[in-house]
C-alpha positions as CSV (number, residue, x, y, z in Angstrom):
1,X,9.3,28.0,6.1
2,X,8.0,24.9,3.7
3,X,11.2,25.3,1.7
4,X,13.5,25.2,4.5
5,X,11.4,22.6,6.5
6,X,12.1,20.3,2.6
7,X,15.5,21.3,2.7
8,X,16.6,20.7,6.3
9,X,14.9,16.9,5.5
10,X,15.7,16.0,2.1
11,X,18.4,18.7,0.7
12,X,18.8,21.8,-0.7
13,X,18.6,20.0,-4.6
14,X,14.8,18.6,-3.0
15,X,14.0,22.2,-1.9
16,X,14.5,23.6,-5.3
17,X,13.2,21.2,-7.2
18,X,9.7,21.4,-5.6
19,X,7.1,23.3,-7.1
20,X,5.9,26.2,-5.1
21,X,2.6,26.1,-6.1
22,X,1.6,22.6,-5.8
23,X,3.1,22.3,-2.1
24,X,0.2,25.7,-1.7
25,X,-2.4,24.4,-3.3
26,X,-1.9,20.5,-1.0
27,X,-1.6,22.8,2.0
28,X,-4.6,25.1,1.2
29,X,-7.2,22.0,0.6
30,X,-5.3,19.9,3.8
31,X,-6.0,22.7,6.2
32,X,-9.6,23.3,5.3
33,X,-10.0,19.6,6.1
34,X,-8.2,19.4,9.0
35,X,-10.1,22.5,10.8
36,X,-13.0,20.8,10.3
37,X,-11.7,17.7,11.7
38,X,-9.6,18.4,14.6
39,X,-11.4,20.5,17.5
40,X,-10.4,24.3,18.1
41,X,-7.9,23.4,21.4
42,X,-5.6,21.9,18.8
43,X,-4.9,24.7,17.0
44,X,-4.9,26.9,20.3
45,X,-1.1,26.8,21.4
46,X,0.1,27.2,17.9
47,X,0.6,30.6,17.7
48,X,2.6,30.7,21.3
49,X,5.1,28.6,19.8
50,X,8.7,29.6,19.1
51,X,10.6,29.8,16.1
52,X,12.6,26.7,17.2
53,X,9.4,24.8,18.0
54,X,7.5,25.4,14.8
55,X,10.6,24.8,12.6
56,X,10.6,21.1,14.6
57,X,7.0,20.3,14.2
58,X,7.6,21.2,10.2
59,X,10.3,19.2,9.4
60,X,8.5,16.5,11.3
61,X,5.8,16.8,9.0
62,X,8.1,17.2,5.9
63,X,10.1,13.5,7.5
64,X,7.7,11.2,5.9
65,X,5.9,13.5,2.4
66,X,6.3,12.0,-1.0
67,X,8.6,14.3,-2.6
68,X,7.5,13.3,-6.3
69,X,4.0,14.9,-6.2
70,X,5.5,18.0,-6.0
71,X,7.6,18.4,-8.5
72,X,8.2,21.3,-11.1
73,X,7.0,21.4,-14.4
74,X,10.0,21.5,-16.8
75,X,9.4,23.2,-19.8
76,X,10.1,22.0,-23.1
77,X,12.1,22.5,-25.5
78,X,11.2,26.1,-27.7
79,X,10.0,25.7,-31.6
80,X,12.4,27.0,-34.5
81,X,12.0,30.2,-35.5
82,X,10.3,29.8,-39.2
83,X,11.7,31.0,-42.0
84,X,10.6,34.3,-43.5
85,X,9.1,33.6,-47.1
86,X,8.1,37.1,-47.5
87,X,10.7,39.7,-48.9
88,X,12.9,37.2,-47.3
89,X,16.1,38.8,-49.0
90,X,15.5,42.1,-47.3
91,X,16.2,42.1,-44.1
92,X,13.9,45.0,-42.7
93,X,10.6,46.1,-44.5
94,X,9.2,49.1,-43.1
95,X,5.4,48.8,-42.4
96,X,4.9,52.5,-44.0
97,X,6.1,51.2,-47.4
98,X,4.2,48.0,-47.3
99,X,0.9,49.7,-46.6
100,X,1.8,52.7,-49.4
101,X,2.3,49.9,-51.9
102,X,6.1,50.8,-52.6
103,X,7.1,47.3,-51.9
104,X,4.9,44.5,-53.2
């Protein structure tokens, strides 16, 4: 529902470029807070509330949020395989014969 609540605001490019985990993790530590702030009538209506309702109150929410905290971590670029410098002209040495002492 976050993703589409994002992308019905910003984008579908904004929805997929937002980390999953980090949105979670912000929601997780905001709610705790805010259960403890806000008294328990707030929260009583919110499961009575339609689909159409919900999805209005989230993308009301998603309106004004900082899109660049949640970003995804890109992954950088892989290391070179190194180059073999044992029995580097065979191409297969079996560990059976290495261990027998056939190939030394």
């Amino acid at each position: 529902m976050i993703r589409a609540a994002v992308r019905g605001e910003h984008g579908d490019e904004a929805a997929e470029e937002r980390s999953h985990f980090s949105v979670a993790a912000e929601l997780e530590r905001t709610v705790e807070g805010m259960e403890l702030a806000a008294p328990e009538e707030v929260w009583e209506p919110i499961p009575r509330w339609t689909a159409e309702q919900m999805g209005a109150w989230l993308r009301s929410v998603m309106r004004p949020v900082q899109l660049d905290r949640y970003k995804k971590a890109k992954r950088g670029p892989k290391k070179p395989k190194p180059r073999r410098t044992r029995f580097a002209a065979k191409k297969h040495v079996a560990t059976a014969r290495l261990s027998s002492g056939e190939q030394t």
